[in-house]
C-alpha positions in Angstrom: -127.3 286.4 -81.3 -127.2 285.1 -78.0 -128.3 287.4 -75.0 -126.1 286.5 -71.7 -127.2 288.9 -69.2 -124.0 288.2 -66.8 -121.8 289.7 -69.1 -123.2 293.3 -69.2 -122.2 295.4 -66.6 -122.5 299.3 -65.6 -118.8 300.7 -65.8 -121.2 303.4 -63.2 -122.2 303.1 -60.0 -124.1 304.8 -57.3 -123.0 305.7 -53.8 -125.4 306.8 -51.0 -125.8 307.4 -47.3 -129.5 307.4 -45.5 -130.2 309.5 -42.7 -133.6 309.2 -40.6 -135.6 312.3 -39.7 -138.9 313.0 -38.4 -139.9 314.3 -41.7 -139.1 310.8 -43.1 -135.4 309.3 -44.8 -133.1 311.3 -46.2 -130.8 309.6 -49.0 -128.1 311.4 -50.2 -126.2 309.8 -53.5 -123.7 310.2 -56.5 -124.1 309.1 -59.9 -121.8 308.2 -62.3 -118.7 306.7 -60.0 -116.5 305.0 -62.4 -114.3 302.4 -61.1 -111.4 305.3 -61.4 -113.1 307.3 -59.0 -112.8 306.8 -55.6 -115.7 308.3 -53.5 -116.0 308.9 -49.7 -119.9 310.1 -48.0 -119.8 309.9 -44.4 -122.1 312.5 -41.5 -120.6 314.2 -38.7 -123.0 315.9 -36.2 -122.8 319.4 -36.1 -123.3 322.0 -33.3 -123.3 325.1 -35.2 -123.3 328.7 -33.8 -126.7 330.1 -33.6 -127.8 333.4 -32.5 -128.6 333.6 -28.6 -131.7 332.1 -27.5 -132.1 329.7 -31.0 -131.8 325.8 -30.8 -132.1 322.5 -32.6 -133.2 319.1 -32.3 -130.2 317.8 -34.2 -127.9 319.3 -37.2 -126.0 316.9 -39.4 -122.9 317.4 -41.8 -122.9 314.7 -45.1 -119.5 315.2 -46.7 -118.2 313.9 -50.0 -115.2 313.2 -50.6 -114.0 312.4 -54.0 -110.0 311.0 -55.5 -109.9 310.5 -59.1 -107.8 307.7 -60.7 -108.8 308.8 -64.0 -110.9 311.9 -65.3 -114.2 311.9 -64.7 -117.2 313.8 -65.8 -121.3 314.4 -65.0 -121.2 313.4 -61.7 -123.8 314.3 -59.5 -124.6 314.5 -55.4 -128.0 314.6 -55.1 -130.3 314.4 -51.3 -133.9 313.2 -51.8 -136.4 313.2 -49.0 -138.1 309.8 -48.9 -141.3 309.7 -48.1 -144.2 312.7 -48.1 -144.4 313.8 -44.2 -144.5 317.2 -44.8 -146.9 320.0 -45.4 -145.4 322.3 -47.4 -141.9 323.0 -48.6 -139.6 326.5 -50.2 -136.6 327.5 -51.8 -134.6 329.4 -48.7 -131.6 330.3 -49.8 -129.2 333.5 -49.5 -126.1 335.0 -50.1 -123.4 332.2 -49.8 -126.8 329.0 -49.3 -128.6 327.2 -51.6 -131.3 325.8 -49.4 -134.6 323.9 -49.2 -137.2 323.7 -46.1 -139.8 321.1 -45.3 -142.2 321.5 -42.9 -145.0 320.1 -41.4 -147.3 321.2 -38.3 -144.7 319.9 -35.5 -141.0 319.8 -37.1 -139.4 322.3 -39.8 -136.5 320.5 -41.8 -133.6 322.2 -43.8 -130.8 321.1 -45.9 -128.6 323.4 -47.4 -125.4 323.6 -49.5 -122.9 326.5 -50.8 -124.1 328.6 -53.6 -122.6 329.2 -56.9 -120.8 331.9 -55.6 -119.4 330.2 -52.6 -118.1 326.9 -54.5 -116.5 329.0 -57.3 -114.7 330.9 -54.7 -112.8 327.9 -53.0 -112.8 325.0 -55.9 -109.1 325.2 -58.1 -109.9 327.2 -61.7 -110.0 324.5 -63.8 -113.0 323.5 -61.9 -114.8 326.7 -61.6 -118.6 326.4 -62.8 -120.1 328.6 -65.7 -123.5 327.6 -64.9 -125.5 327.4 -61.8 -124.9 323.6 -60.8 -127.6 323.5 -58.2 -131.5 322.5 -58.8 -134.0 321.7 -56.9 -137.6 320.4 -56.1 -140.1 319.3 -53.6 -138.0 316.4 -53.0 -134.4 317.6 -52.5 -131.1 319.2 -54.1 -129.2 318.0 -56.7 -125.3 319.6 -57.5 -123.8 319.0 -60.3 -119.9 318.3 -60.1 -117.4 319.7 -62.5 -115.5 318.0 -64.7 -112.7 316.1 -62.5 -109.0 315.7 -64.4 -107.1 312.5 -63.1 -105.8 313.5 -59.5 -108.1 315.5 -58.3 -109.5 315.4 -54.8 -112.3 317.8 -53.8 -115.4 317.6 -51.2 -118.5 318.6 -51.2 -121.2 319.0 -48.7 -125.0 319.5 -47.3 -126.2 320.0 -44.2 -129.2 319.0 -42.6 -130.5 320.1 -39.3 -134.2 320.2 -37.7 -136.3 321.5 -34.7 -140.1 321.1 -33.5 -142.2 324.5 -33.5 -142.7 326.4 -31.5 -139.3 327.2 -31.8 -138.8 326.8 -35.8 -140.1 329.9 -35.7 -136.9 331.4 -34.8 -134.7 331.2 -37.9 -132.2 328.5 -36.3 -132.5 326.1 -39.0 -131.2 328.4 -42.2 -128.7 329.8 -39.5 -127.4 326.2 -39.0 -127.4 325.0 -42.8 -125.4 327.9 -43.8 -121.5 326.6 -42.5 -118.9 327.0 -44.6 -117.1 324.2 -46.3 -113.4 325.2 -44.4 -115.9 324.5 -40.8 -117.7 321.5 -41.7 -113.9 319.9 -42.5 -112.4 321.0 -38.8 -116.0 319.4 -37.3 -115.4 315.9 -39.5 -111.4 316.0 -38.5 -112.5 316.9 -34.6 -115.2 313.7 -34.7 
């Protein structure tokens, strides 16, 4: 048998998109594009409504967008913080967020997501979940798509956003993580 390494290939690919913070890279990433998958991750910046008084340093929307040629199952959209410039990190999440928080003793990061709850309610019902598609660690969020037919398009999204203490005291972060999908779509058509 003769090995001929140029003729094996991965019918999968990966797709990512870094962002630099002051806690260190973010790289956000599917697995398991096929070639009949068309996928789409691009950031829009984001000036969310915060309560009067709150501020960030900068808020980021990372939006995928995905049209499928063919069925396609087990993808995932994961965000990993690169990198170990942090202090401590937590689950912060809430009715409607599935969230994480990095922070160390000058800059409080968050990314967050939609819940369970809040995907179900706007995906078509042949793509409703039946099991929590979210995890998490120290190092990021992971989603777990549904199972796509053949013509499918659907977007998903996190946000990231980030301010220097004193004032991450105040909440703004979670506040600006938790935008619904419907907004982050009028702020990536409006950029």
């Amino acid at each position: 048998m003769i090995f001929i390494p140029e003729l094996l290939f991965n019918l999968t690919t990966m797709h990512n998109l870094i962002i630099d913070t002051p806690l260190g890279e973010i790289n956000f990433f599917v697995f398991g594009v096929t070639p009949g998958v068309q996928v789409q991750l691009d950031q829009v910046p984001l000036s969310p409504r915060l309560p009067a008084g709150m501020s960030l340093e900068n808020c980021l929307g990372i939006l995928l967008q995905i049209n499928c040629r063919e069925p396609v199952e087990d993808l995932i959209f994961e965000c990993r913080l690169r990198g170990h410039k942090y202090d401590s990190c937590s689950y912060e999440g809430g009715q409607h967020l599935f969230a994480m928080s990095w922070e160390n003793a000058q800059t409080q990061l968050m990314i967050g997501t939609e819940d369970e709850e809040s995907l179900n309610a706007r995906l078509p019902e042949e793509q409703k979940y039946q099991f929590c598609p979210l995890g998490h660690d120290e190092k990021g969020i992971s989603l777990t798509l549904p199972d796509l037919e053949k013509g499918s398009r659907c977007s998903f999204h996190f946000i990231v956003a980030w301010q220097d203490f004193p004032a991450a005291d105040s909440g703004a972060c979670w506040y600006a993580v938790d935008v619904r999908h419907a907004d982050l779509w009028k702020a990536f058509n409006h950029s």
